[in-house]
C-alpha positions in Angstrom: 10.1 38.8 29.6 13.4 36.9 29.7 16.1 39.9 28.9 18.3 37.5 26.7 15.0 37.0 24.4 14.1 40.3 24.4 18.0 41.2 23.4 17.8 38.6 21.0 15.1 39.8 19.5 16.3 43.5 19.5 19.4 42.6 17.6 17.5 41.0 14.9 15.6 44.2 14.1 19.2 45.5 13.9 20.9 42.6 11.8 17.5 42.8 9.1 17.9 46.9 9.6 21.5 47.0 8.1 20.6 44.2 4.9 17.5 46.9 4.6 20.4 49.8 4.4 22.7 47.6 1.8 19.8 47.5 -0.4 18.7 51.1 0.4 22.0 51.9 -0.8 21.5 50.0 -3.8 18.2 51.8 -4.9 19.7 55.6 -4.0 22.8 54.8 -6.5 20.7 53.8 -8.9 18.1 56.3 -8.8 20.8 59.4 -9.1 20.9 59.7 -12.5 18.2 62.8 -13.9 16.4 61.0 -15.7 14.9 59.3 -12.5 14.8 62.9 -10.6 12.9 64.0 -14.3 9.9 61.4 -13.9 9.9 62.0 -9.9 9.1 65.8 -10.1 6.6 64.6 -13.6 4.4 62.4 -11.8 2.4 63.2 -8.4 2.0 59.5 -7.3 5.9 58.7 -7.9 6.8 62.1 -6.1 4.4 61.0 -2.8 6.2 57.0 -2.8 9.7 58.9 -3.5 9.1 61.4 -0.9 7.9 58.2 1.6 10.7 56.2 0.8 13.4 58.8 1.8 11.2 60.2 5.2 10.6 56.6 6.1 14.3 55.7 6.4 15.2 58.9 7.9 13.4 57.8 10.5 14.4 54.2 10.7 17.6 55.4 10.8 16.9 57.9 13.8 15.1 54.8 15.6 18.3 53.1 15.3 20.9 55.3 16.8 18.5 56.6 19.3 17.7 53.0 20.1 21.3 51.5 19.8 23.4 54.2 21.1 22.4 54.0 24.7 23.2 49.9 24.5 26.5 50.6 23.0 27.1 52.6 25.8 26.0 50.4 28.6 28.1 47.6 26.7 31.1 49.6 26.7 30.4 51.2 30.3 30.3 47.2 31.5 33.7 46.6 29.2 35.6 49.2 31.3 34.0 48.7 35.0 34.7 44.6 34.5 37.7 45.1 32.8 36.8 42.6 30.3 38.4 44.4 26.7 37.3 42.4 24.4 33.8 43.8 24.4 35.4 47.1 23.7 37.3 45.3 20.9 33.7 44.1 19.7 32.3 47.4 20.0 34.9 48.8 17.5 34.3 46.6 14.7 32.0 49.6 13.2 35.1 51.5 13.1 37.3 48.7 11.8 34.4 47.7 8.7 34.5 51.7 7.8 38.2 51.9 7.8 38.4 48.9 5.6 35.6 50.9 3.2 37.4 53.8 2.9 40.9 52.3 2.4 39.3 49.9 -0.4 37.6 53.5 -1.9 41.0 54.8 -2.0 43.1 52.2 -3.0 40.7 51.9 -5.8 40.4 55.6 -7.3 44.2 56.3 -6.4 45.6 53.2 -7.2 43.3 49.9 -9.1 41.5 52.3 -11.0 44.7 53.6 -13.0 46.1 50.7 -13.7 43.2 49.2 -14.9 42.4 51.9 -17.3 39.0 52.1 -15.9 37.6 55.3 -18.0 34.1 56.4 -17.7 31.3 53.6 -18.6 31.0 50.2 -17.9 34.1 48.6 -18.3 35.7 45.2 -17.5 37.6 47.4 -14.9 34.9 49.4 -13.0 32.7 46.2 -12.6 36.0 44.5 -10.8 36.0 47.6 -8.7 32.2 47.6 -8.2 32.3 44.1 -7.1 34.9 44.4 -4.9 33.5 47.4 -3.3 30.4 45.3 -3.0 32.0 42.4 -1.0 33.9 44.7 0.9 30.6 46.9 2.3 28.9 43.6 2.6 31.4 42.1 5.1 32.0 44.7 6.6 28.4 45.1 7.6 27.6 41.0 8.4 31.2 42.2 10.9 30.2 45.1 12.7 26.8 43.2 13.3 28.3 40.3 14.7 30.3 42.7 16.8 27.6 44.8 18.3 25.4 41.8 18.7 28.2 39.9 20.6 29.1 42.5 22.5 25.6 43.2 23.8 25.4 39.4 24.8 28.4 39.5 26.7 27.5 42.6 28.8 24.6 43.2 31.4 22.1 45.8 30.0 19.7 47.0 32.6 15.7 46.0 31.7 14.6 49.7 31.4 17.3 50.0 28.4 16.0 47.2 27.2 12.7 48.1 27.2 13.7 51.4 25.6 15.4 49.7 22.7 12.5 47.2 22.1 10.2 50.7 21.8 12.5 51.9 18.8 13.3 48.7 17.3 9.2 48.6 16.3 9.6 51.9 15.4 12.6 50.8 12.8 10.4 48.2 11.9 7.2 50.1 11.2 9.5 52.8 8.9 11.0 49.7 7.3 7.5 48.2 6.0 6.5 51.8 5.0 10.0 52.0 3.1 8.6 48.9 1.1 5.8 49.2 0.5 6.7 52.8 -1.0 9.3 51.4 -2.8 6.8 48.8 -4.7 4.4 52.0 -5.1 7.5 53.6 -6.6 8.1 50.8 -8.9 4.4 50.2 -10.3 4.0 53.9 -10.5 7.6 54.4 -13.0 6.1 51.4 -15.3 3.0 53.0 -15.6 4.7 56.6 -16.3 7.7 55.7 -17.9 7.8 52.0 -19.0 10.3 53.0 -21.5 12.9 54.1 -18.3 11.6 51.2 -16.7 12.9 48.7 -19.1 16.1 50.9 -19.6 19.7 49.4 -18.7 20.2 52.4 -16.1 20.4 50.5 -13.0 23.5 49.9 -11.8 26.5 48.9 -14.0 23.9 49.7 -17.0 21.7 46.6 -15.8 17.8 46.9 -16.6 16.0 49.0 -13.9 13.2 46.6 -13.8 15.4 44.3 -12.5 17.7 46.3 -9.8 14.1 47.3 -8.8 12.7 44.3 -8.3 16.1 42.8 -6.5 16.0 45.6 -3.7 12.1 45.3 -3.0 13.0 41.3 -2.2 15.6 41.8 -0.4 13.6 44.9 1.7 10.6 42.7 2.0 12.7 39.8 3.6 14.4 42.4 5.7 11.1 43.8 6.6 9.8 40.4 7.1 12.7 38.9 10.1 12.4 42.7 11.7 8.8 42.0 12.0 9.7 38.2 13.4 11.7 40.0 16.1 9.9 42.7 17.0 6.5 39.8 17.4 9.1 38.4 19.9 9.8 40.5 21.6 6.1 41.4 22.6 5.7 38.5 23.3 5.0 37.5 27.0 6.9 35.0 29.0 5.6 32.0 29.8 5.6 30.6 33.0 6.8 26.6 32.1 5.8 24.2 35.0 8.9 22.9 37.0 
C-alpha cells in the first residue's frame, strides 16, 4: 500500500494510544486509595477486570515502544545522514514535554504549593495546582505527538519498518479495546459490589467515582475507536485508480 497511508495510519494508532494513556492515568490516580484495592481483592469478577485492565496496557504499552522505537530511529538516522536538524529537533519534543512536567511538579511542591497554603484535602489551592498540572501533561502530550508524527513524515522509513510498525500498532489497538472493555466490566462490577463506593466523592479532587468512571471509559472508547479507524486503514489494500 501507499507508505504515506500506511504511516498515516500508524501515527493515528499512536496519537489515540497517548489520549488512551491520559485517561489511563486518570483511572490509576483515582483508583489508589484502599478502599478501591479493599473491594478489588473482595470480589472475584472486579479482581479478573482489574487484573485485565493493568496486563492489557502493559502490553499496549510494550507494542508501542517496540513498535515506535525502531521508527524513531530511522527518523533520526535520516536527520543525521541528510543533515536536515530539525527532524532531530522534532524527535526531542518527548524530552522537552517531560522537562516541562517535571519543572511544573517542582515548581509546584517547592514553590506554588507553599504560598498557596495548599494543606492536605481539597483546597482552592491544590485544585489550581491539579489543573495546571492537567494542562500541562495534556500539552505536552498533543506536542510530543505532533513532533514524532512530523518527524516521521519528513523522513524516509523503509516499507519493512513500516510493515513492522503496522504489526504492533494492531497489537496496541487490540490491548486498547480489551483495556475498555475491562474497564466498563470494572465499573458495572464496583456498582453491583459496592454501590455505596460507587456513588462516593473519591474520584479525583473528591469528585463522585461514578462519574470519573464514566469520563475515562468515553474518552478510552473514542480512543479505542480512531485506533481501530487507523489500524482498518492501514489493512487496507491500495487501489489501483485508472489514469
Amino acid at each position: 500500500m501507499n507508505q504515506k497511508r500506511l504511516l498515516s495510519a500508524e501515527i493515528t494508532v499512536f496519537a489515540a494510544y497517548i489520549a488512551f494513556v491520559v485517561a489511563g492515568m486518570a483511572f490509576a490516580k483515582m483508583v489508589e486509595y484502599d478502599d478501591f484495592a479493599d473491594v478489588t481483592r473482595g470480589n472475584a469478577l472486579i479482581t479478573v477486570a482489574f487484573t485485565t485492565l493493568v496486563a492489557g496496557a502493559y502490553i499496549a504499552l510494550l507494542a508501542v515502544l517496540v513498535g515506535g522505537l525502531p521508527l524513531a530511529v530511522a527518523a533520526a538516522r535520516y536527520a543525521v545522514v541528510t543533515r536536515r536538524w530539525g527532524i532531530l529537533a522534532l524527535l526531542a519534543t518527548p524530552l522537552v514535554a517531560f522537562g516541562a512536567l517535571a519543572g511544573y511538579g517542582t515548581l509546584a511542591t517547592q514553590v506554588l504549593a507553599p504560598t498557596f497554603h495548599t494543606g492536605s484535602g481539597v483546597t482552592p489551592g491544590n485544585v489550581v495546582l491539579f489543573v495546571g498540572l492537567a494542562l500541562v501533561f495534556a500539552l505536552g502530550a498533543a506536542f510530543s505527538v505532533y513532533g514524532v508524527a512530523r518527524a516521521a513524515r519528513e523522513s524516509e522509513i523503509s516499507p519493512r519498518l513500516l510493515a513492522f510498525a503496522r504489526i504492533l500498532a494492531l497489537v496496541t489497538t487490540l490491548a486498547m479495546a480489551v483495556v475498555t472493555v475491562a474497564l466498563i466490566v470494572w465499573g458495572v462490577a464496583l456498582r453491583a459490589a459496592a454501590p455505596d463506593l460507587f456513588g462516593a466523592g473519591e474520584g479525583i479532587l473528591a469528585t463522585n467515582v461514578a462519574l470519573n468512571w464514566l469520563g475515562v471509559a468515553l474518552v478510552m472508547a473514542l480512543a479505542t475507536i480512531i485506533a481501530l479507524s487507523g489500524s482498518a486503514r492501514s489493512l487496507r489494500p491500495a487501489t489501483n485508480r485508472a489514469a
